[in-house]
LUMLOVEX-716331 format. One record per residue (C-alpha): residue in three letters; x, y, z; residue number from 1. Coordinates in Angstrom, 3 decimals, padded with zeros to 6 digits. Layout:
code ala c1 X c2 Y c3 Z pos NUM
...
END
This chain:
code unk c1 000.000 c2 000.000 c3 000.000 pos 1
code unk c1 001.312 c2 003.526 c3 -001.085 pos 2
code unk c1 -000.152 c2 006.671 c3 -000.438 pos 3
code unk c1 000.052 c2 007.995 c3 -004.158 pos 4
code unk c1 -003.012 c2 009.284 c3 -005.740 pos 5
code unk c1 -003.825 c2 006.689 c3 -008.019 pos 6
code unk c1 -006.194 c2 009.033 c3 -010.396 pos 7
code unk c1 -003.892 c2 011.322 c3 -010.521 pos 8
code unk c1 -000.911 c2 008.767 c3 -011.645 pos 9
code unk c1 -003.311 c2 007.009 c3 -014.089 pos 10
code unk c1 -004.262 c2 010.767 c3 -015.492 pos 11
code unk c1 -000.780 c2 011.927 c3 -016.139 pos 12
code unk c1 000.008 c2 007.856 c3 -017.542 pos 13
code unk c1 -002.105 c2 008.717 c3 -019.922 pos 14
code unk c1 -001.681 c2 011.936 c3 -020.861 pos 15
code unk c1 002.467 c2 010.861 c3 -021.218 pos 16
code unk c1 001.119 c2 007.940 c3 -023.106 pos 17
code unk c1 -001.433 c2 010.152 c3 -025.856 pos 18
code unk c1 001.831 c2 012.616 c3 -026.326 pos 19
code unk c1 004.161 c2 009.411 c3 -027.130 pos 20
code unk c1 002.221 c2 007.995 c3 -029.253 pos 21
code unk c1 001.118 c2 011.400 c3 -031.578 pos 22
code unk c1 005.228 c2 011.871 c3 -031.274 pos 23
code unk c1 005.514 c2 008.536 c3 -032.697 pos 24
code unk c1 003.217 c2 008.896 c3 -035.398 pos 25
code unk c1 004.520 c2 012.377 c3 -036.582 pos 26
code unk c1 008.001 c2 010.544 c3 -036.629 pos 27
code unk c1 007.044 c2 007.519 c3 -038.245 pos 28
code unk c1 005.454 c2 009.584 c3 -040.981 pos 29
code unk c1 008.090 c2 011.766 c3 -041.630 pos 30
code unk c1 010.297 c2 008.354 c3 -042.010 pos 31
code unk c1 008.621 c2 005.704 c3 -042.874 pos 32
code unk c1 006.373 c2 005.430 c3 -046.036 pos 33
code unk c1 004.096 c2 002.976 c3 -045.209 pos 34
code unk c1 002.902 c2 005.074 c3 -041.960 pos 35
code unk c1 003.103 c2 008.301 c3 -044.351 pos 36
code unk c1 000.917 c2 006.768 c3 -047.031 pos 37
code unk c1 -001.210 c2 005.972 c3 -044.204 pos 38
code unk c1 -001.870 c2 009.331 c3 -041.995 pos 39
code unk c1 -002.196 c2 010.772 c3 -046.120 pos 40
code unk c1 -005.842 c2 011.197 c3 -046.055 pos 41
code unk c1 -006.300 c2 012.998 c3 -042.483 pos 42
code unk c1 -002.770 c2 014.896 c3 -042.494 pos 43
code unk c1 -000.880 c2 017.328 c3 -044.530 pos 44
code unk c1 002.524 c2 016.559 c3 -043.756 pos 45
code unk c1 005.820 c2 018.095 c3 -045.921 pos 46
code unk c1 007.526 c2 016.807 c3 -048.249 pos 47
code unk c1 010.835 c2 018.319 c3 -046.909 pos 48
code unk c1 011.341 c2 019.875 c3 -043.367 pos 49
code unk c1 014.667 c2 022.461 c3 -042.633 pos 50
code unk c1 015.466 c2 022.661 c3 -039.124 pos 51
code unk c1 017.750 c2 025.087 c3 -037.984 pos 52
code unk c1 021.151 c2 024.014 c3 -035.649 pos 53
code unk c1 020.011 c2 025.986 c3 -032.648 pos 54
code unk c1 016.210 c2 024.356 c3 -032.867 pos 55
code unk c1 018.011 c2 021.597 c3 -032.374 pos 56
code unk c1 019.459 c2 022.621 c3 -029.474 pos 57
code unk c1 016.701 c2 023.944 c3 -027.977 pos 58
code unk c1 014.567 c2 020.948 c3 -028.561 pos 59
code unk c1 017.493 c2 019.026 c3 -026.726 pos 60
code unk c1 017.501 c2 021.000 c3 -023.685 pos 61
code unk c1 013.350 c2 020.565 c3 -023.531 pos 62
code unk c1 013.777 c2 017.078 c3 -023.680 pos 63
code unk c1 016.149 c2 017.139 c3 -020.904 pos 64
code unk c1 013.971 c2 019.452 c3 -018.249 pos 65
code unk c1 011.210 c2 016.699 c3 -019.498 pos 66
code unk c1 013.502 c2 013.919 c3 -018.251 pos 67
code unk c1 014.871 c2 015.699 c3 -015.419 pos 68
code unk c1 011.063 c2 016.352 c3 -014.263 pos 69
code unk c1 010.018 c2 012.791 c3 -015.435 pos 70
code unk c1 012.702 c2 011.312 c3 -012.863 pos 71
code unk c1 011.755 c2 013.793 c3 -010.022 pos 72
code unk c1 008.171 c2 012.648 c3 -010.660 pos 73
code unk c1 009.317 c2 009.336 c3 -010.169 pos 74
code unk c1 011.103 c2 009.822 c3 -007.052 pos 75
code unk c1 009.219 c2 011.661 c3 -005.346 pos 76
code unk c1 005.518 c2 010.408 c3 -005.779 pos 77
code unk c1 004.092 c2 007.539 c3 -002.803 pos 78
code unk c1 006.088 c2 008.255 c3 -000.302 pos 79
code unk c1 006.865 c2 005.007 c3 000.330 pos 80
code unk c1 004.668 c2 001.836 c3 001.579 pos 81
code unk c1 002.079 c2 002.584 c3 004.611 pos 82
code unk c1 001.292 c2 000.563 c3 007.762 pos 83
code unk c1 -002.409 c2 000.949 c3 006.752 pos 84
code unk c1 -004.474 c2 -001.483 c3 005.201 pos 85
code unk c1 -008.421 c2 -000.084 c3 005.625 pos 86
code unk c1 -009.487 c2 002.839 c3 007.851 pos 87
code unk c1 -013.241 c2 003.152 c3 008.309 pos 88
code unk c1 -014.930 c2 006.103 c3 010.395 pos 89
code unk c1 -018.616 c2 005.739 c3 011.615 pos 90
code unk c1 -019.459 c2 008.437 c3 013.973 pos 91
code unk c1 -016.477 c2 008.739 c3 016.832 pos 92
code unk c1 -015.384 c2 005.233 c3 016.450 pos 93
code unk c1 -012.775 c2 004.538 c3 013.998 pos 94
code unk c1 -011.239 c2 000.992 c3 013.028 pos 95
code unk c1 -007.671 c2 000.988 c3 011.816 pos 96
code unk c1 -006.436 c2 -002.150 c3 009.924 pos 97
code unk c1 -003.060 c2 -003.179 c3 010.403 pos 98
code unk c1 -001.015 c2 -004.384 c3 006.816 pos 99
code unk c1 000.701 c2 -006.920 c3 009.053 pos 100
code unk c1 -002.962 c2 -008.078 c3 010.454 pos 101
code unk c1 -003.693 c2 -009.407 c3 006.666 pos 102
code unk c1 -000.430 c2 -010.738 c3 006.209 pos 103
code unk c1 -001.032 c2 -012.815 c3 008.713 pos 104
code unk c1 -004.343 c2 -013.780 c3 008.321 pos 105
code unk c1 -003.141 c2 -014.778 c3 004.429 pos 106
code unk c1 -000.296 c2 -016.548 c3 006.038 pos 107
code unk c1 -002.419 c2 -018.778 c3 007.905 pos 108
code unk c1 -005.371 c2 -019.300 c3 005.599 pos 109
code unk c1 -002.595 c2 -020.690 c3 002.965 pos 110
code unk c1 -000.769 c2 -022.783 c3 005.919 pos 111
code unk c1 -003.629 c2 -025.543 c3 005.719 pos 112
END
């Protein structure tokens, strides 16, 4: 058990994902002719692109702020595992599972 957001992971999973694959595409069309011929009817893609040295540059050092943000993403989301399983509330009375409690109730349901 962590105590990461899960919503928000799966949100920016696929938001990472939608930009990797329309990168992808873009590429593959651009280099391949099969994938070219393919995206044909929807986009209108050059025949020849220039890109200046210093774009290139620049697109380098965005890539590198993305990685360098990716990895503190990484390492810094959950904040490690948690003791607790379930917490439940009714009224003033609150029940607190224990991770070790199910452990060990697994352990000894698969002893038998």
């Amino acid at each position: 058990m962590t105590t990461t957001n899960r919503t928000l992971n799966r949100i920016i999973l696929l938001l990472l994902g939608l930009v990797a694959v329309i990168v992808g595409v873009t590429i593959g069309a651009g280099v391949l002719t099969p994938v070219r011929d393919a995206v044909k009817p929807y986009l209108t893609l050059p025949e020849r692109v220039s890109v200046p040295a210093a774009s290139l540059w620049i697109i380098a050092a965005v890539c590198a702020v993305v990685i360098v943000l990716a990895l503190i993403v990484v390492f810094t989301r959950g904040g490690g595992g948690t003791s607790v399983a379930a917490r439940t509330k009714t009224g003033d009375d609150q029940v607190t599972v224990n991770v070790a409690l199910v452990r060990d109730v697994i352990d000894h349901e698969l002893d038998g």
